[in-house]
FIKE-920726 format. One record per residue: x, y, z of N, C-alpha, C, O in turn; residue in three letters. Coordinates in nm, 2 decimals. Each point is the difference from the previous one (the first is absolute). Last residue first. Layout:
N
PT      n.X      n.Y      n.Z     ca.X     ca.Y     ca.Z      c.X      c.Y      c.Z      o.X      o.Y      o.Z   code
PT        X        Y        Z        X        Y        Z        X        Y        Z        X        Y        Z    ALA
...
END
This chain:
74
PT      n.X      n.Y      n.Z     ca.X     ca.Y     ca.Z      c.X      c.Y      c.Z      o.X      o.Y      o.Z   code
PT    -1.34     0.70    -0.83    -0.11    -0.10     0.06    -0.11     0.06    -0.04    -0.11    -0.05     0.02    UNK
PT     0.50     0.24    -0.14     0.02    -0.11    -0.07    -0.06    -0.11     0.01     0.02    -0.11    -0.05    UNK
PT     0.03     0.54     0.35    -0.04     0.02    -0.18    -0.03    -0.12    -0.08    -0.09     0.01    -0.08    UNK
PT     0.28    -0.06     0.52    -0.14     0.08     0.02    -0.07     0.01    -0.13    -0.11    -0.04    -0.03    UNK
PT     0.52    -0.11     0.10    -0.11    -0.08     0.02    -0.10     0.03    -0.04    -0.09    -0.04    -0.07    UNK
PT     0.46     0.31     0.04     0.00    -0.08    -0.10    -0.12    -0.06     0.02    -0.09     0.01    -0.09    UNK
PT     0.26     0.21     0.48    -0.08     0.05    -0.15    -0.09    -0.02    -0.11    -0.11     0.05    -0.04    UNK
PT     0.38    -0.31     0.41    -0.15     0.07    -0.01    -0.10     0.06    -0.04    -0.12     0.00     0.00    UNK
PT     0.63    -0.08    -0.10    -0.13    -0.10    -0.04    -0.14     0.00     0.06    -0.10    -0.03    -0.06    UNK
PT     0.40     0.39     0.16     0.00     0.01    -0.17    -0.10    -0.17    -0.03    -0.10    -0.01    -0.06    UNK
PT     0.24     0.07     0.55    -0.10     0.12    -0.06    -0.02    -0.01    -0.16    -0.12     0.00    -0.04    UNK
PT     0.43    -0.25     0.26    -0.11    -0.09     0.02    -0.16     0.17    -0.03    -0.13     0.00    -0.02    UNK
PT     0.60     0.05    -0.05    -0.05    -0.09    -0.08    -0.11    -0.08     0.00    -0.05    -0.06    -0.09    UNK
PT     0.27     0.47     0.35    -0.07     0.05    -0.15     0.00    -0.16    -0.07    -0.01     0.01    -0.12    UNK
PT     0.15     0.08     0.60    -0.17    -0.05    -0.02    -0.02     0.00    -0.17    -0.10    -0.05    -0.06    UNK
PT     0.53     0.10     0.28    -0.02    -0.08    -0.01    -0.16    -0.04    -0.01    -0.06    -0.11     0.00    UNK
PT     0.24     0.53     0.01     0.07    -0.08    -0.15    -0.05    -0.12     0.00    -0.03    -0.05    -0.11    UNK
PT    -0.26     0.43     0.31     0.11    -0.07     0.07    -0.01    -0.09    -0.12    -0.09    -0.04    -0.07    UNK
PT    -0.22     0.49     0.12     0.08    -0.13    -0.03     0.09    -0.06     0.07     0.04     0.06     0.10    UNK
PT    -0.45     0.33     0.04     0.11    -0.02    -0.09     0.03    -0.20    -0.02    -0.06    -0.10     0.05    UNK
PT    -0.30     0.41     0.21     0.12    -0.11     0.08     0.13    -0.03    -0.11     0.10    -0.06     0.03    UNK
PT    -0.50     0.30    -0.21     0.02     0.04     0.12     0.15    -0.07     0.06     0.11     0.06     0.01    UNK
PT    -0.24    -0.02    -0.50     0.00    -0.07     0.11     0.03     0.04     0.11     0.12     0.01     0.02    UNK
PT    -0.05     0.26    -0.40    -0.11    -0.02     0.02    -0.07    -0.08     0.11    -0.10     0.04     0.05    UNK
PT     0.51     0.03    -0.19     0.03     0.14     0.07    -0.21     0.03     0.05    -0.06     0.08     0.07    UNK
PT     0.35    -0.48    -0.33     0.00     0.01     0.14    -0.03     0.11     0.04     0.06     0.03     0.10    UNK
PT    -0.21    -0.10    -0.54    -0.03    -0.08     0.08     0.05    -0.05     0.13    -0.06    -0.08     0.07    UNK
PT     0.25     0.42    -0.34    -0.16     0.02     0.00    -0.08    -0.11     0.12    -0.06     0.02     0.10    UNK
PT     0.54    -0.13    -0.26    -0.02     0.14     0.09    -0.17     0.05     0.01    -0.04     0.01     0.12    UNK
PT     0.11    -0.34    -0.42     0.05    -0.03     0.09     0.02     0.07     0.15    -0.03    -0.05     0.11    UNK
PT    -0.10     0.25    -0.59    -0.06    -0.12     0.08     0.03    -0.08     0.13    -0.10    -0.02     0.08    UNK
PT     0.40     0.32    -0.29    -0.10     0.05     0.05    -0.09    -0.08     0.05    -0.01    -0.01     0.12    UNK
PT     0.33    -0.27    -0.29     0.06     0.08     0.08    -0.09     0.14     0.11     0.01     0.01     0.12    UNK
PT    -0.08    -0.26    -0.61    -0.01    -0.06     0.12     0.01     0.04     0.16    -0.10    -0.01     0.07    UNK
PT     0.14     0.31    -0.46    -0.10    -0.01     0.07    -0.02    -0.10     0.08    -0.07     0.01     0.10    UNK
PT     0.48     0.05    -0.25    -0.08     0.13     0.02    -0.15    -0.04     0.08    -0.03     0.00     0.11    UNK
PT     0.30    -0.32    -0.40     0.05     0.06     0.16    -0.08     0.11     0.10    -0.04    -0.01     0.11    UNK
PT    -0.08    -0.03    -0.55    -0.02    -0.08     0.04    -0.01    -0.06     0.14    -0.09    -0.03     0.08    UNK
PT     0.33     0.37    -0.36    -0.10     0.02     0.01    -0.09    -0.11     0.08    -0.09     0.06     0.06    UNK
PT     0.48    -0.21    -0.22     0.02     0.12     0.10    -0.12     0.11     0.06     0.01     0.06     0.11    UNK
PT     0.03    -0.40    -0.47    -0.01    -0.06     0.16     0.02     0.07     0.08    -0.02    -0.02     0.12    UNK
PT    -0.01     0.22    -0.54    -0.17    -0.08     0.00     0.08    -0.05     0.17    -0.05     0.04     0.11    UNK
PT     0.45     0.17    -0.28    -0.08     0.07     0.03    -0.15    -0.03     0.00    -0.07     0.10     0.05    UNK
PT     0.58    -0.29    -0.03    -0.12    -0.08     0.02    -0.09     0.11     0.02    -0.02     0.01     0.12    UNK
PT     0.48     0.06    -0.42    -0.04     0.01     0.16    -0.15    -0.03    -0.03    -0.06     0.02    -0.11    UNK
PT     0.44    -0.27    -0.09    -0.07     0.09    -0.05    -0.05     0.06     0.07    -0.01    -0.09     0.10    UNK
PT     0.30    -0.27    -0.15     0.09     0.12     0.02    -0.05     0.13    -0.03     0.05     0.10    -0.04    UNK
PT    -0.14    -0.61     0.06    -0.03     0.02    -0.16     0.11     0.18     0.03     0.09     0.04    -0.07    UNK
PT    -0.19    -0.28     0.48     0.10    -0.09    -0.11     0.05     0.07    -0.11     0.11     0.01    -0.05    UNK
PT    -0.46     0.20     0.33     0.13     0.02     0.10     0.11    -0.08    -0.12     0.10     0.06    -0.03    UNK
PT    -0.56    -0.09    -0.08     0.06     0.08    -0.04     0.20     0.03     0.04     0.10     0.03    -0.06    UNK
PT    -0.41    -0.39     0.22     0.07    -0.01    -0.16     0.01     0.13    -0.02     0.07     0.00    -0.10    UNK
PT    -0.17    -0.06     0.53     0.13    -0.10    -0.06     0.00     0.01    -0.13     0.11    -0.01    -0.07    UNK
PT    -0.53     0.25     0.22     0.18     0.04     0.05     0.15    -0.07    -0.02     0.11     0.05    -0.02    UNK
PT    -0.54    -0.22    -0.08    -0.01     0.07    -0.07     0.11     0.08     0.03     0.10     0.01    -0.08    UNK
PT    -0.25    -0.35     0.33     0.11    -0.04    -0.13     0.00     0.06    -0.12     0.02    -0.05    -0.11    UNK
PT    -0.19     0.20     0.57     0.15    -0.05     0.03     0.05    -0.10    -0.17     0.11    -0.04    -0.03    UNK
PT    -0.60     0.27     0.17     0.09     0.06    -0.06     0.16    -0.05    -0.03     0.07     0.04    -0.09    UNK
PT    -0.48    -0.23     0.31    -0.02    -0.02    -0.17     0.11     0.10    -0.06     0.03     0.00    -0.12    UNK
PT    -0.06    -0.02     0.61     0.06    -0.13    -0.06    -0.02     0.00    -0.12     0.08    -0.08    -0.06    UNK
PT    -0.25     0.44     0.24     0.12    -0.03     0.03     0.05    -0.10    -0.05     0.09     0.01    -0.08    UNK
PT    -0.54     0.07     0.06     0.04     0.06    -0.05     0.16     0.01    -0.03     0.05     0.01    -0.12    UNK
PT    -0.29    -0.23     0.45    -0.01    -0.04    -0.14     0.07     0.08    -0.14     0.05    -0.05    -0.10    UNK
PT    -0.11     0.15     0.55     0.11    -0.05    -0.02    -0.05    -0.10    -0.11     0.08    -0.09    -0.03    UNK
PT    -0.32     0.42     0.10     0.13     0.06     0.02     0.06    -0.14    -0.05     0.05    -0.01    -0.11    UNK
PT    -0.46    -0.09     0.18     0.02     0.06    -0.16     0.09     0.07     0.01     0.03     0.03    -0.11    UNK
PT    -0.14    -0.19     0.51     0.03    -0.15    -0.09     0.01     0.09    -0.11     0.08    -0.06    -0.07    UNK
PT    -0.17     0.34     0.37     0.10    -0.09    -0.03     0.06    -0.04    -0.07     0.11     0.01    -0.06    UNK
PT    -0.55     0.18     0.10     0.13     0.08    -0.09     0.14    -0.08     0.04     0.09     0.00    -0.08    UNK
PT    -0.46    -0.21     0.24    -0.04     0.00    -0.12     0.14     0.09    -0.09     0.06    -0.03    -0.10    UNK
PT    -0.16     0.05     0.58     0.07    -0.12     0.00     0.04    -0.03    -0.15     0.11    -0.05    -0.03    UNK
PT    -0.37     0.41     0.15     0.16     0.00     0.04     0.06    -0.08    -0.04     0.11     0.02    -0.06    UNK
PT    -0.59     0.10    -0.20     0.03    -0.06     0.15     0.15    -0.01     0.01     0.05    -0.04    -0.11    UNK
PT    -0.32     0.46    -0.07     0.04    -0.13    -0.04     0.06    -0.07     0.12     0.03     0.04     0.11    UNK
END
Protein backbone atom coordinates (compact mmCIF):
# COMPACT_ATOMS: atom_id res chain seq x y z
CA UNK A 1 0.00 0.00 0.00
CA UNK A 2 0.95 3.40 -0.72
CA UNK A 3 2.82 5.21 2.56
CA UNK A 4 1.49 8.31 2.08
CA UNK A 5 -2.19 6.50 2.17
CA UNK A 6 -1.49 4.76 5.68
CA UNK A 7 -0.95 8.16 6.99
CA UNK A 8 -3.59 9.94 6.33
CA UNK A 9 -5.51 6.78 7.76
CA UNK A 10 -3.15 6.97 11.01
CA UNK A 11 -4.00 10.09 11.50
CA UNK A 12 -7.26 9.86 10.71
CA UNK A 13 -7.63 7.58 12.66
CA UNK A 14 -6.29 9.68 15.64
CA UNK A 15 -8.34 12.54 15.43
CA UNK A 16 -11.66 10.34 15.18
CA UNK A 17 -10.56 9.10 18.57
CA UNK A 18 -10.08 12.35 20.93
CA UNK A 19 -14.03 12.66 21.53
CA UNK A 20 -14.36 9.29 22.26
CA UNK A 21 -11.55 9.53 24.90
CA UNK A 22 -13.12 12.68 26.39
CA UNK A 23 -16.23 11.23 26.97
CA UNK A 24 -15.23 8.27 28.51
CA UNK A 25 -12.33 10.07 30.61
CA UNK A 26 -15.76 12.42 31.87
CA UNK A 27 -18.30 9.56 32.21
CA UNK A 28 -15.18 7.73 34.46
CA UNK A 29 -15.15 4.79 32.07
CA UNK A 30 -12.04 3.37 30.52
CA UNK A 31 -12.06 4.18 26.57
CA UNK A 32 -11.54 0.51 25.42
CA UNK A 33 -13.15 0.81 21.21
CA UNK A 34 -10.63 4.24 21.32
CA UNK A 35 -8.13 2.59 22.74
CA UNK A 36 -8.06 0.03 20.28
CA UNK A 37 -8.20 2.56 17.81
CA UNK A 38 -5.14 4.30 19.16
CA UNK A 39 -3.76 1.22 18.47
CA UNK A 40 -3.96 1.01 15.19
CA UNK A 41 -3.77 4.57 14.20
CA UNK A 42 -0.55 4.60 15.61
CA UNK A 43 0.57 1.18 13.78
CA UNK A 44 -0.43 2.67 10.70
CA UNK A 45 1.43 5.45 11.25
CA UNK A 46 4.53 3.64 12.18
CA UNK A 47 4.00 1.34 9.03
CA UNK A 48 3.96 4.16 6.94
CA UNK A 49 7.32 5.61 8.24
CA UNK A 50 9.21 2.41 8.52
CA UNK A 51 7.96 1.98 4.73
CA UNK A 52 9.07 5.35 3.28
CA UNK A 53 12.43 5.43 2.66
CA UNK A 54 13.23 9.10 3.74
CA UNK A 55 10.50 8.92 6.40
CA UNK A 56 8.44 11.99 7.72
CA UNK A 57 8.72 15.24 8.87
CA UNK A 58 5.77 16.90 11.01
CA UNK A 59 5.90 19.67 8.94
CA UNK A 60 5.19 17.68 5.50
CA UNK A 61 2.10 15.48 7.15
CA UNK A 62 -0.43 18.34 5.87
CA UNK A 63 0.44 18.96 2.65
CA UNK A 64 0.87 15.04 2.30
CA UNK A 65 -2.70 14.04 3.82
CA UNK A 66 -4.25 16.64 1.16
CA UNK A 67 -2.45 15.13 -1.48
CA UNK A 68 -3.94 12.31 -0.50
CA UNK A 69 -7.14 13.47 -0.21
CA UNK A 70 -6.80 14.87 -3.81
CA UNK A 71 -5.79 12.14 -5.28
CA UNK A 72 -8.91 10.05 -4.28
CA UNK A 73 -11.35 12.80 -4.61
CA UNK A 74 -10.16 13.62 -8.38
Amino acid sequence: MDPDLLLTIGVVFLLITIPSLLSAWTDGRFPRLAALVVLAGAGLIATAANNKPTGYMVSEVPNIMMSVIGRYLN
